[in-house]
C-alpha positions in Angstrom: 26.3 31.1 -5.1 26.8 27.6 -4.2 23.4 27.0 -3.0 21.9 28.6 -6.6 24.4 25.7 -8.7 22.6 23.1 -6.1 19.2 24.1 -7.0 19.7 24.5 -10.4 21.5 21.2 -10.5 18.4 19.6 -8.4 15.9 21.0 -11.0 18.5 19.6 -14.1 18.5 16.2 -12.4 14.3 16.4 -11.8 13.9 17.3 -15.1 16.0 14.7 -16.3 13.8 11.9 -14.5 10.5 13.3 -15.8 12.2 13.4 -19.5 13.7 9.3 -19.0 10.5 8.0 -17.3 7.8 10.0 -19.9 5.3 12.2 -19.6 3.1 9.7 -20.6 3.9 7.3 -17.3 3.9 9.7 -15.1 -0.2 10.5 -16.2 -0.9 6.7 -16.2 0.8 6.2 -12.9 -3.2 7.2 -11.5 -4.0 4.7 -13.4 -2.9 1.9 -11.6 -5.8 -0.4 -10.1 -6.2 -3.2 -8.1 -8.1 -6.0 -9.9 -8.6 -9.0 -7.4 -7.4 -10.0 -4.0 -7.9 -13.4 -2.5 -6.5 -15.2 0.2 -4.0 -18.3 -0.5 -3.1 -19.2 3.2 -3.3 -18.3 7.1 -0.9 -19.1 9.9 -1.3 -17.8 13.0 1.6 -15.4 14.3 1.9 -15.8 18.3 -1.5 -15.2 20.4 -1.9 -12.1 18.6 -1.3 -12.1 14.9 -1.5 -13.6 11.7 0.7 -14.2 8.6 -1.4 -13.9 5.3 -0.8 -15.0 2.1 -2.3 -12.9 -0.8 -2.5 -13.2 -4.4 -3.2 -9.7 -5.6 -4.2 -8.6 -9.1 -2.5 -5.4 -10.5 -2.7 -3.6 -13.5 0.0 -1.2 -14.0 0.0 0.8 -17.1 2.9 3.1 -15.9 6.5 2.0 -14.9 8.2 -0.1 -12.2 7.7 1.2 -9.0 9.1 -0.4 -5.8 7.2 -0.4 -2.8 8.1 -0.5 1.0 7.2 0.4 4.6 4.0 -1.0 3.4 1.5 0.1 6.5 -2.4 -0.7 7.4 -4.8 -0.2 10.4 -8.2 -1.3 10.1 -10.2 1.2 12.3 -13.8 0.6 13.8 -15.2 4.3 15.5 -12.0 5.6 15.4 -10.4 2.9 17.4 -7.1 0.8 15.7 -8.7 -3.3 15.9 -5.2 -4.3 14.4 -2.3 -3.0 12.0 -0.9 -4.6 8.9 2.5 -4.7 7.8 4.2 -6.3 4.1 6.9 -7.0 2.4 8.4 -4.9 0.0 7.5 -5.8 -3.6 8.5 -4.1 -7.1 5.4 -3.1 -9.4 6.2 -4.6 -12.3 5.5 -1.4 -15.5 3.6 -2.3 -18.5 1.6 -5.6 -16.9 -0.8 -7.1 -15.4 0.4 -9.0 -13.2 -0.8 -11.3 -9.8 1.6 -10.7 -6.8 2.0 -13.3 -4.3 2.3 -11.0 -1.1 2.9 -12.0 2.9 1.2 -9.3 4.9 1.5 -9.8 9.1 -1.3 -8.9 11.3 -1.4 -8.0 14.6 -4.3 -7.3 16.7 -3.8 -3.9 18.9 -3.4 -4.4 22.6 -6.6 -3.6 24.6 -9.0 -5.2 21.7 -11.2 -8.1 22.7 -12.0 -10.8 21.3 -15.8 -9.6 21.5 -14.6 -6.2 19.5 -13.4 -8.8 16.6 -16.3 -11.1 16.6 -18.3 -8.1 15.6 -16.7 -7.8 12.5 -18.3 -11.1 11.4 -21.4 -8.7 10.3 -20.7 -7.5 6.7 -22.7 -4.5 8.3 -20.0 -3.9 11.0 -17.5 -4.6 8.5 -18.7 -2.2 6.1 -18.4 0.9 8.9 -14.7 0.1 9.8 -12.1 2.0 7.6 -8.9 1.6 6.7 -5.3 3.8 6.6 -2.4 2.8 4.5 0.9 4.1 4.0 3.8 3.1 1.6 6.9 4.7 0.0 6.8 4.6 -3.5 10.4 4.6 -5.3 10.9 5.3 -9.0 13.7 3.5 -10.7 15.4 7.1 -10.7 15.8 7.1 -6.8 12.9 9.4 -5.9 10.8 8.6 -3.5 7.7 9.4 -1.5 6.0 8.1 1.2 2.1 7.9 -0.1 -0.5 8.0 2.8 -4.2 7.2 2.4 -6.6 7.6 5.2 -9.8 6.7 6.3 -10.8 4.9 3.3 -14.0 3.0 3.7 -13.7 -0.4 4.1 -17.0 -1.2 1.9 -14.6 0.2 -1.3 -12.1 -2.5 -0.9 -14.4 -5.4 -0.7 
C-alpha cells in the first residue's frame, strides 16, 4: 500500500511539472540550437592543458535549463586526443542569448605531440568525432544526464 501512494504521488508530482512548465516547452525544448561559437581567449593550463574562453550563441525557444557535469572527448580512430570539461551555466528560456563559457582542456596521457599536429589538416580534423555529456535540470528539480556520442566533428564546425 505504501509503495502504490508513492507511485501515485510520483506520477501527481510529474504531472504537475509537465502541467507548470507547458506542453508547448517541452516540444520546443528540441528546438534549441547552437548559433555561433568563437574563441575570446587561450591560456595555457600546466604542460598539458588549456583554459578556453568561448562566446557561444544559443537560441532557446523553451525554458531555463541549467546545465552541469558538462563533458567532451575529441576522438581520432577511436582513440581519446584530449577531454573537455565546463562550468556549469543556466540556459536562459525565451532568448537568444551569447554565453561567455570557460571550458579546460586537457590532452590524454600517451598522445604526442605528432598525434596533435595532425589535426592541423581540416581533413584530419573533419574524421575525428566528438562525445558529450551534461545533466540537464528543469527549474522543477528533474534532472537527466543527456549523452551524445560519436558526433562527427565536421557538423560542429
Amino acid at each position: 500500500m505504501k509503495n502504490l501512494l508513492k507511485r501515485i504521488l510520483l506520477i501527481a508530482v510529474s504531472a504537475m511539472a509537465l502541467c507548470l512548465t507547458g506542453c508547448k516547452d517541452i516540444k520546443n525544448i528540441k528546438n534549441i540550437k547552437v548559433t555561433s561559437v568563437a574563441v575570446e581567449t587561450i591560456t595555457p593550463n600546466g604542460l598539458r592543458g588549456m583554459v578556453i574562453g568561448l562566446a557561444v550563441g544559443i537560441d532557446n525557444p523553451s525554458f531555463n535549463v541549467d546545465l552541469s557535469e558538462i563533458n567532451g572527448a575529441l576522438k581520432l580512430s577511436g582513440k581519446v586526443l584530449g577531454r573537455v570539461t565546463m562550468d556549469p551555466f543556466t540556459l536562459h528560456g525565451r532568448s537568444a542569448e551569447t554565453y561567455h563559457l570557460r571550458a579546460v582542456v586537457a590532452i590524454e596521457k600517451g598522445v604526442t605531440l605528432s598525434e596533435l599536429a595532425v589535426l592541423l589538416d581540416m581533413e584530419t580534423l573533419n574524421r575525428c568525432m566528438v562525445d558529450v555529456s551534461a545533466r540537464a535540470t528543469l527549474k522543477s528539480g528533474l534532472s537527466k544526464v543527456l549523452k551524445f556520442n560519436d558526433i562527427p566533428v565536421k557538423d560542429l564546425l
